[in-house]
C-alpha positions as CSV (number, residue, x, y, z in Angstrom):
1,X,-13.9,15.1,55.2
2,X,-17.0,13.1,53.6
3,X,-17.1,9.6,55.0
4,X,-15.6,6.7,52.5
5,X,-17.0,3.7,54.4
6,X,-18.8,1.4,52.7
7,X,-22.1,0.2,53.7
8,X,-23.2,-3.6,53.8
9,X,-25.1,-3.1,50.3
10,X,-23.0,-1.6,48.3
11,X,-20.0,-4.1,49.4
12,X,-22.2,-6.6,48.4
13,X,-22.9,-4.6,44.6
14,X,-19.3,-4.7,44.3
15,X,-18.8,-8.3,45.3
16,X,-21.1,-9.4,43.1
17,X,-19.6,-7.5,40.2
18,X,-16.2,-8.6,40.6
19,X,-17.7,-12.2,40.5
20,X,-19.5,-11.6,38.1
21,X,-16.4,-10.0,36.1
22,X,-14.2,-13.6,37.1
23,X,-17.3,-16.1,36.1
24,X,-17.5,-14.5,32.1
25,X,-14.1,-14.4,31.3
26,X,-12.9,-16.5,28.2
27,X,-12.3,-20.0,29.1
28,X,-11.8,-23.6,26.8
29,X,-11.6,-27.0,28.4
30,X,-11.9,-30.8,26.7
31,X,-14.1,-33.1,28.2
32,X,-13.9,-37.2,27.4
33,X,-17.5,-38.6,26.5
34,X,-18.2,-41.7,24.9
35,X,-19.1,-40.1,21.7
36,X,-15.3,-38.4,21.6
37,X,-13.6,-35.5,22.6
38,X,-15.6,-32.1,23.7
39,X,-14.2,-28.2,23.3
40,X,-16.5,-26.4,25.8
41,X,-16.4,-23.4,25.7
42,X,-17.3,-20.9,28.3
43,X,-17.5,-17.2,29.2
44,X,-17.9,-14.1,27.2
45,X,-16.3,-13.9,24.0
46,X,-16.5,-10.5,23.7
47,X,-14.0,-7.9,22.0
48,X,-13.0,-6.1,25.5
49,X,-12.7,-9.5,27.3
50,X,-10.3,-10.8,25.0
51,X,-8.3,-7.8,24.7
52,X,-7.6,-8.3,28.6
53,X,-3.7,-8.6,28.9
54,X,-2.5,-12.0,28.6
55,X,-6.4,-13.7,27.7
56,X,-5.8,-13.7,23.8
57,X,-2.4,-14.9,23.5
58,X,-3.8,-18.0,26.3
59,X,-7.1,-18.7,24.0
60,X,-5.2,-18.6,20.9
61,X,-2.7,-21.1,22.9
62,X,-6.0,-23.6,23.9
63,X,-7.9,-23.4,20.2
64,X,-5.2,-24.4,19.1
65,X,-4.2,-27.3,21.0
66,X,-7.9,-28.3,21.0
67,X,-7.4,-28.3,16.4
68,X,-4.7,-30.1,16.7
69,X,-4.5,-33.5,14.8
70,X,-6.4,-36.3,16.5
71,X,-7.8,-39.2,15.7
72,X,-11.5,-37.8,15.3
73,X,-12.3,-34.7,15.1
74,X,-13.6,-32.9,18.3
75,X,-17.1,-31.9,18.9
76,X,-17.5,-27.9,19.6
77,X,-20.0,-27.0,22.4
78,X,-20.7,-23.1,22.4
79,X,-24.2,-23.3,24.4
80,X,-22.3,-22.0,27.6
81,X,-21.1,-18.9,26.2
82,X,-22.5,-16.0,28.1
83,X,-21.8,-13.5,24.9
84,X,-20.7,-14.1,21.6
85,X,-19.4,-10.7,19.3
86,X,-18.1,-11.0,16.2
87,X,-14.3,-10.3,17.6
88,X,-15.2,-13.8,19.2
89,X,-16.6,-14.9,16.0
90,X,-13.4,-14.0,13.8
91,X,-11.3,-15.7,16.4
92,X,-13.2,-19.3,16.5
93,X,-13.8,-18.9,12.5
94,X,-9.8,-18.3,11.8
95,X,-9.3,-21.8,14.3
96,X,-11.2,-24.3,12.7
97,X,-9.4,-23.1,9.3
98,X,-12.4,-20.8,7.7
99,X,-14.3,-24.3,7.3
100,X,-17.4,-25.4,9.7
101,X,-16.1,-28.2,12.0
102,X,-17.7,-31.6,11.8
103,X,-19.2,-31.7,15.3
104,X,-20.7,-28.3,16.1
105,X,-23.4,-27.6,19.2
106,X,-24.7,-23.8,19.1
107,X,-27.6,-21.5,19.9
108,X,-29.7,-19.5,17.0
109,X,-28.1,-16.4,17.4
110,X,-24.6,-18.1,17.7
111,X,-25.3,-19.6,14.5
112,X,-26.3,-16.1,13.1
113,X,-22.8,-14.7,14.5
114,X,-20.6,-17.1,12.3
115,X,-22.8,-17.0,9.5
116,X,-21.9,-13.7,9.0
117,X,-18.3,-14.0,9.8
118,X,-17.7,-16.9,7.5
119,X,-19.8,-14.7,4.4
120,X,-17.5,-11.6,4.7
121,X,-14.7,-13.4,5.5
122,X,-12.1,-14.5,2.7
123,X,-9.7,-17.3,2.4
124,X,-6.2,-16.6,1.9
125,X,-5.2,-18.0,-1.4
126,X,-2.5,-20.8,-1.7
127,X,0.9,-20.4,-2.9
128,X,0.9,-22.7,-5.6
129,X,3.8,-23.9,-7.6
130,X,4.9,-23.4,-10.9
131,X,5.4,-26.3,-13.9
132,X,8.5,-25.9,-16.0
133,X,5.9,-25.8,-18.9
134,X,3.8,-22.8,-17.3
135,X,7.7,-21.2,-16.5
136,X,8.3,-22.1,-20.4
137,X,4.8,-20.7,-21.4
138,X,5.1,-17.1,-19.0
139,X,8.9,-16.4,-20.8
140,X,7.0,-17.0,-24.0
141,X,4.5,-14.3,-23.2
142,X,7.2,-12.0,-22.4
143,X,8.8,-12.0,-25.4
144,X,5.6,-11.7,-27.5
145,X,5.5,-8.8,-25.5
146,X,8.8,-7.4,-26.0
147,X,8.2,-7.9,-29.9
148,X,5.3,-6.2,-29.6
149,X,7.2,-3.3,-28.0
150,X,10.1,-3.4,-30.9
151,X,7.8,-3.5,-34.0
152,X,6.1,-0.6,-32.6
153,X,9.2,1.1,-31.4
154,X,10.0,0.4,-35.2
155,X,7.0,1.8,-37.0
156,X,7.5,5.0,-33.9
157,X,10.7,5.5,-36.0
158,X,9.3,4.8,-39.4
159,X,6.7,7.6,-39.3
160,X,9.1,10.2,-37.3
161,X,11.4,9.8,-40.5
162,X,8.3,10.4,-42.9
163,X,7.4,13.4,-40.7
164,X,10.6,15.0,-40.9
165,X,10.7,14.5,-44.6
166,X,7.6,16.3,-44.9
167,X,8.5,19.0,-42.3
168,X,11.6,19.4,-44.8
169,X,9.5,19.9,-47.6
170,X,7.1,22.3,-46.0
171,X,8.9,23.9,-43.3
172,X,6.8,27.0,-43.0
173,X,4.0,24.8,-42.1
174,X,5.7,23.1,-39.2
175,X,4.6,22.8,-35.6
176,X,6.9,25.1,-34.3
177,X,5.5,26.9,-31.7
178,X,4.9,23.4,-29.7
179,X,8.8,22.9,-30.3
180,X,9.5,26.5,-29.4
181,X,7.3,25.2,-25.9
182,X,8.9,22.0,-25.5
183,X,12.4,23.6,-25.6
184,X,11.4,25.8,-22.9
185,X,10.3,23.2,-20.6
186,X,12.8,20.7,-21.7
187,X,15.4,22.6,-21.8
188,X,15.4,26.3,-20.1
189,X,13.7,24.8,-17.0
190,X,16.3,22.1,-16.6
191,X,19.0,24.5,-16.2
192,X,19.0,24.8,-12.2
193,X,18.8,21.5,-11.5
194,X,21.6,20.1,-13.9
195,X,23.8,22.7,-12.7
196,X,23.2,21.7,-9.0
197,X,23.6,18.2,-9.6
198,X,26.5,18.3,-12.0
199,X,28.8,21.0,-9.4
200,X,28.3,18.3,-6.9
201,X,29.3,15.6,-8.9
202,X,32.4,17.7,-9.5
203,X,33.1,18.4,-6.0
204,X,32.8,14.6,-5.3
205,X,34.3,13.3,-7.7
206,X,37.7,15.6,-7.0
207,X,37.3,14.9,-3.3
208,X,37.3,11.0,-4.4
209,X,40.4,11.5,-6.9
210,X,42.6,13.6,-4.8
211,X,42.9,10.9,-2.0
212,X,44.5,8.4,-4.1
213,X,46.3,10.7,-6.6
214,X,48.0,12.5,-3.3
215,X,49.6,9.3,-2.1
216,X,51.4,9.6,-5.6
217,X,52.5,12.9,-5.7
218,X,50.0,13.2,-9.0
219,X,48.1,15.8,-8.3
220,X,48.7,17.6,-11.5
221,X,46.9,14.9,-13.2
222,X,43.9,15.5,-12.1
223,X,42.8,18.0,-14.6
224,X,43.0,15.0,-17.1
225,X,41.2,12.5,-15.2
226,X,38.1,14.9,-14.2
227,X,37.8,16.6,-17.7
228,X,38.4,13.5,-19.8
229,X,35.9,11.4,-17.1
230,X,33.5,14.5,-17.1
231,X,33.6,15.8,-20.7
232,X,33.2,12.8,-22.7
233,X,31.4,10.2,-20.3
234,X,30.0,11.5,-16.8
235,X,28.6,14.5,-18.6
236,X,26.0,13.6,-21.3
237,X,25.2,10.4,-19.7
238,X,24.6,12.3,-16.1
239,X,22.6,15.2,-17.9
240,X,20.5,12.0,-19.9
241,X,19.4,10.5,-16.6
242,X,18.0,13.6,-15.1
243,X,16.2,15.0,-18.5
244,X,14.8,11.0,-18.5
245,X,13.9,11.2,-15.3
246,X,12.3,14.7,-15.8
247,X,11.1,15.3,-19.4
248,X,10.5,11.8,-20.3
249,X,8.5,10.9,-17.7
250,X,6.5,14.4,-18.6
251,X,6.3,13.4,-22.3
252,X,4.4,10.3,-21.3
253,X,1.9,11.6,-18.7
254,X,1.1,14.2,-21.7
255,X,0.6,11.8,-24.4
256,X,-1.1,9.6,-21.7
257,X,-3.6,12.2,-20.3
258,X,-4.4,12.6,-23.8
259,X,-5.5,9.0,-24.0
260,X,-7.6,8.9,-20.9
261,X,-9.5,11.6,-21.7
262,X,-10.2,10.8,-25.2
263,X,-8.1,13.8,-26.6
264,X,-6.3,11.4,-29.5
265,X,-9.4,9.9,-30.1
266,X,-10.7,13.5,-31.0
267,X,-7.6,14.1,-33.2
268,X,-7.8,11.0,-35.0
269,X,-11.6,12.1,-36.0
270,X,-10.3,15.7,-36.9
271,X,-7.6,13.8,-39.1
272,X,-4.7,15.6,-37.6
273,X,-1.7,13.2,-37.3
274,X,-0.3,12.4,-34.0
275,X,3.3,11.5,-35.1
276,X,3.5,15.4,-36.9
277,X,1.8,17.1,-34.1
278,X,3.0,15.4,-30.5
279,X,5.7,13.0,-31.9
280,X,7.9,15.2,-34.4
281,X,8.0,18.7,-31.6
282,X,9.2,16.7,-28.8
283,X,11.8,14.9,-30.9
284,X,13.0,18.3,-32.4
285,X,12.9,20.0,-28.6
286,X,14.7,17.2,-27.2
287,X,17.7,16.5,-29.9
288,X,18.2,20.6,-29.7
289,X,17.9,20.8,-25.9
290,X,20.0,17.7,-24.8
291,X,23.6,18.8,-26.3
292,X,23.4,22.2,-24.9
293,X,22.3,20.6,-21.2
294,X,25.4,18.5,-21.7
295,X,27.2,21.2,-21.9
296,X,25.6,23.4,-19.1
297,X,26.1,20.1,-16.8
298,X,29.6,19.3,-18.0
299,X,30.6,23.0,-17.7
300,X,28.7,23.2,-14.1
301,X,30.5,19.9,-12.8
302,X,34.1,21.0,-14.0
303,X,33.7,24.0,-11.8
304,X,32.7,21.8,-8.7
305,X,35.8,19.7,-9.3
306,X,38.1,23.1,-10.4
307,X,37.2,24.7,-7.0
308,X,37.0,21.1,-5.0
309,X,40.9,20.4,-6.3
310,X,42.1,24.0,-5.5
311,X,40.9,23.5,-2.0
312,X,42.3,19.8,-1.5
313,X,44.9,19.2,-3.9
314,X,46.3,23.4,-4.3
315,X,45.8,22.9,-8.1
316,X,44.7,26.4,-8.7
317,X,42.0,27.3,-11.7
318,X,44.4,29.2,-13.5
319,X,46.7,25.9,-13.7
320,X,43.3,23.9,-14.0
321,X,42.4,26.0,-17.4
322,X,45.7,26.2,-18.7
323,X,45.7,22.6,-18.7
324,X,42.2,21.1,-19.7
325,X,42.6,22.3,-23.4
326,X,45.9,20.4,-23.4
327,X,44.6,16.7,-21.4
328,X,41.2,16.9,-23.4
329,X,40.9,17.0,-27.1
330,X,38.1,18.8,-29.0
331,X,37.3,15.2,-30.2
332,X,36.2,14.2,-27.1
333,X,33.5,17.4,-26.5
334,X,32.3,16.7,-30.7
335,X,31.7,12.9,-29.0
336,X,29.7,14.1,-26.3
337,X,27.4,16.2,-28.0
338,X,27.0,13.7,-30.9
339,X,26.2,11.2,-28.0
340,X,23.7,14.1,-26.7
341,X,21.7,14.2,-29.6
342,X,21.3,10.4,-29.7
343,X,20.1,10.1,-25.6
344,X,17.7,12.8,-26.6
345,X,15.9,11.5,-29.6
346,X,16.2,7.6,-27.8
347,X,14.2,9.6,-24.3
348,X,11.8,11.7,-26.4
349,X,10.8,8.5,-28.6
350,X,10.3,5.9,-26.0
351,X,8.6,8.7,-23.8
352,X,5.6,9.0,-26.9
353,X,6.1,5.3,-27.6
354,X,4.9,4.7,-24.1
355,X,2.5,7.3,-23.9
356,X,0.7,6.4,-27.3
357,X,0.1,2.8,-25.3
358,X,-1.4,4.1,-22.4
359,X,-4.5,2.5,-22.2
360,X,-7.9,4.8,-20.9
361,X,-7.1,4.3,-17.2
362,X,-5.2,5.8,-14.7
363,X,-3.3,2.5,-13.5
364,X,-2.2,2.2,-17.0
365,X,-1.1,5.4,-16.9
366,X,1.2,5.1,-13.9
367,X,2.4,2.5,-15.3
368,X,3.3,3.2,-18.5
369,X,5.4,6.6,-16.6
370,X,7.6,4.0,-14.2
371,X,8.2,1.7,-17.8
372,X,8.9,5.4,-19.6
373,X,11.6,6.3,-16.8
374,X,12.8,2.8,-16.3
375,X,13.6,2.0,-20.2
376,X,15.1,5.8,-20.8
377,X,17.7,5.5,-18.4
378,X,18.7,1.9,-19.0
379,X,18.8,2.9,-23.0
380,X,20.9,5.9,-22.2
381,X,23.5,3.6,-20.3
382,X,23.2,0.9,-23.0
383,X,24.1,3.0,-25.9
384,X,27.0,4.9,-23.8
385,X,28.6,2.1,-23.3
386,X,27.9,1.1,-27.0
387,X,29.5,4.5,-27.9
388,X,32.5,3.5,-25.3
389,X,33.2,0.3,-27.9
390,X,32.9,1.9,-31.2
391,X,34.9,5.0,-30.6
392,X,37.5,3.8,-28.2
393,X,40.4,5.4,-29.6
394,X,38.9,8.9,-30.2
395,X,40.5,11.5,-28.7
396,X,43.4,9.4,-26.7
């Protein structure tokens, strides 16, 4: 076995090192001196001796009893310090408030250290409160802005009316191969996902209904509350979100790409006109695409809730389709897909309005996708509900 004993020397090494280890730990005390109070400080303020367990949570404790509120202000005496790192540094320069104290005894090199801190270091900025006249002045500003956003929106509409006048007159010369592209990604490519969504809604929504109706003994009135609920609201307005969510938020990143790298620039020197060739196809694409995902959706959640009630309620599909045309007028579907056409001009026009005010950054950019997404939806929900008051007694 080798031999572990120690010899004389090398106990004394290690004595000395463990001393040595005690005498440079981080230490404050106050002294009283004629002149006023004195922060010595003492030890090595070093990164690894402060990260010692329980030594930072004690120094923060002592600097800051030692800055608190006294009749003068203390004088700081770092001479003693064995080592001084800019962990050290940070930690004195965040106690005396990122401000050099009045009283203040240091070595060159100290001086050097909290120099450098205090340079690169930055003063969190105060909270400061608002006037009622600066409140007054910011909702001012906001509505500039949002009448800045209408009388576009406006003029948007203006020149999508002149276009489509001049695409009737000329319809051979139409951009039709960008609408034939637009309805494939708009429309063809949407398919999966409202069909997913919409069946679940369906199977939900039964699941929801058949608890209460069952208490009643109504569970033939289901088929009336799913396909009136389904066909004339849930439907269009469930198949807007997603295509807003989707397509309009595509429709901005397009146009706004386009602006960032200087592509509308180039095809306002070439004199081709942006309503005609980016507006006028995506408007087109989206007013033909939207009624026909309504029905895809509305179609796709009936048959969630169709199979959902024959496996709760026992209302089997045969009774389910022998009494939908009878609970649902056509009326209601005609509404639907009129309301369809209206959410998809309303997402494909504030998608370009958007876009086309993208400004030649990316931040811009991101942010003009979130205000594309954001505005589309609550639009869609406005004018249903708009809809909902105007044609209230249609097909009841």
């Amino acid at each position: 076995m080798p031999d572990c004993r120690l010899s004389p020397t090398h106990f004394c090494i290690i004595l000395i090192e463990r001393t040595a280890t005690a005498d440079n730990r981080p230490s404050i005390r106050q002294q009283s001196t004629p002149e006023g109070i004195r922060v010595l400080l003492a030890g090595s303020w070093t990164a690894a001796r402060l990260a010692e367990p329980a030594t930072w949570p004690q120094i923060e404790k002592d600097l800051a009893n030692c800055c608190a509120v006294q009749v003068k202000a203390p004088t700081w005496d770092l001479r003693q310090l064995q080592r001084l790192d800019h962990t050290g540094a940070q930690l004195l320069w965040n106690a005396w408030g990122h401000h050099w104290p009045a009283g203040l005894l240091l070595q060159e090199a100290q001086r050097a250290m909290l120099t450098r801190v205090a340079r690169y270091v930055t003063t969190p900025p105060q909270p400061t409160r608002r006037s009622a006249w600066q409140l007054f002045l910011r909702l001012g500003d906001r509505l500039l802005v949002l009448q800045e956003h209408i009388s576009y929106f406006i003029r948007l509409n203006g020149q999508l009316l002149l276009d489509s006048l001049r695409l009737a007159a000329a319809p051979r010369r139409g951009p039709w191969r960008d609408v034939s592209g637009h309805l494939y990604r708009i429309g063809a490519t949407a398919l999966p996902i409202t069909a997913l969504v919409g069946f679940l809604i369906g199977v939900v929504l039964a699941y929801l209904m058949a608890q209460q109706l069952r208490q009643f003994g109504a569970n033939a009135f289901i088929v009336n509350i799913l396909g009136l609920a389904l066909i004339r609201e849930l439907g269009p307005v469930l198949a807007a979100i997603l295509i807003a969510g989707r397509s309009g938020s595509a429709i901005t990143a397009q146009i706004g790409v386009m602006r960032v790298t200087e592509e509308l620039d180039a095809m306002r020197v070439m004199g081709i006109a942006k309503g005609y060739r980016l507006v006028l196809p995506r408007a087109i694409a989206m007013a033909i695409a939207m009624p026909l995902l309504t029905v895809w959706t509305t179609m796709a959640a009936l048959l969630g809730g169709m199979l959902a009630s024959d496996l709760v309620m026992d209302v089997t599909p045969a009774y389910f389709f022998q009494a939908l045309p009878r609970a649902v007028e056509v009326s209601n579907l005609a509404l639907a897909v009129g309301k369809s056409v209206v959410f998809g001009l309303l997402i494909a026009l504030i998608g370009c309005h958007y876009g086309l005010r993208v400004k030649p950054n990316t931040e811009s950019l991101g942010q003009g996708t979130t205000a594309s997404v954001v505005t589309s939806i609550t639009m869609v929900i406005l004018v249903d509900a708009l809809f909902a008051v105007i044609f209230k007694d249609i097909g009841i």
